[in-house]
C-alpha positions as CSV (number, residue, x, y, z in Angstrom):
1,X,155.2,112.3,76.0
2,X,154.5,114.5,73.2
3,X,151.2,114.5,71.0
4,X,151.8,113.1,67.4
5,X,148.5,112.6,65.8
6,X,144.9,113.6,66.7
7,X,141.8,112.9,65.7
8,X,143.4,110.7,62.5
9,X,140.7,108.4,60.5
10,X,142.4,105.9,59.0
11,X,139.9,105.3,56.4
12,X,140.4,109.2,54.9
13,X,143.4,108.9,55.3
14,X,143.7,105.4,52.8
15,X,141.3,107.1,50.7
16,X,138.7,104.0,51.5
17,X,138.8,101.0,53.7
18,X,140.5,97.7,53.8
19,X,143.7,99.8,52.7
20,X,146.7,99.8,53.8
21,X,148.6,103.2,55.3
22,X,152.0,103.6,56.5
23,X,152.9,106.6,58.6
24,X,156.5,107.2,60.2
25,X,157.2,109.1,63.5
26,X,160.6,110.0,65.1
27,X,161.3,109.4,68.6
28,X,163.8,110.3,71.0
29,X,164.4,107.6,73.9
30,X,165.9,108.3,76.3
31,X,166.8,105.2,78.5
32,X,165.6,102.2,77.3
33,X,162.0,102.4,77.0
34,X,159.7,103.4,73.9
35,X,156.2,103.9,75.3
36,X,153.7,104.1,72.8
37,X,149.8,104.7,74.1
38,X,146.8,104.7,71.9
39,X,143.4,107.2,73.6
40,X,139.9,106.5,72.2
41,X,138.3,109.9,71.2
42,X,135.2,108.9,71.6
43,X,134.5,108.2,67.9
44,X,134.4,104.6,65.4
45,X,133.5,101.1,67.1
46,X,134.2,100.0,70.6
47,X,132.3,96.8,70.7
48,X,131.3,94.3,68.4
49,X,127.7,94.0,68.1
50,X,127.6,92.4,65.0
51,X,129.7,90.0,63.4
52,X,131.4,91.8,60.4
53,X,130.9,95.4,62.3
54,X,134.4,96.6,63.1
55,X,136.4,99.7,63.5
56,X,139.7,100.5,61.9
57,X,142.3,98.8,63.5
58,X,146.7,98.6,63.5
59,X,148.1,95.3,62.4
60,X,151.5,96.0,63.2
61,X,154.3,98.8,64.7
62,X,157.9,98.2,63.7
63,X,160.0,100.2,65.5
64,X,164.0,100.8,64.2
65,X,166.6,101.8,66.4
């Protein structure tokens, strides 16, 4: 696997929250398997504590072949 993005904050990023940002990768697949893996950094929410208290989040992948 290769390394695409690190340490990325979605919120900079979308220059605030609640926004929307769209990023595009390239892959090579070799196969017929696309393996995509998210790593917490050890930064942003990993619980809920409070109602309303949330971290950034991804809504959706689409992937074109």
């Amino acid at each position: 696997g290769k390394l695409v993005q690190k340490n990325f904050s979605i919120q900079n990023e979308a220059g605030g929250v609640v926004k929307k940002i769209i990023k595009n990768f390239t892959a090579i697949v070799t196969g017929s398997a696309l393996e995509i893996r998210f790593y917490w950094a050890g930064k942003g929410t990993t619980g809920l504590p409070v109602r309303g208290v949330y971290g950034p989040f991804i809504s959706a992948i689409s992937v074109t072949p």
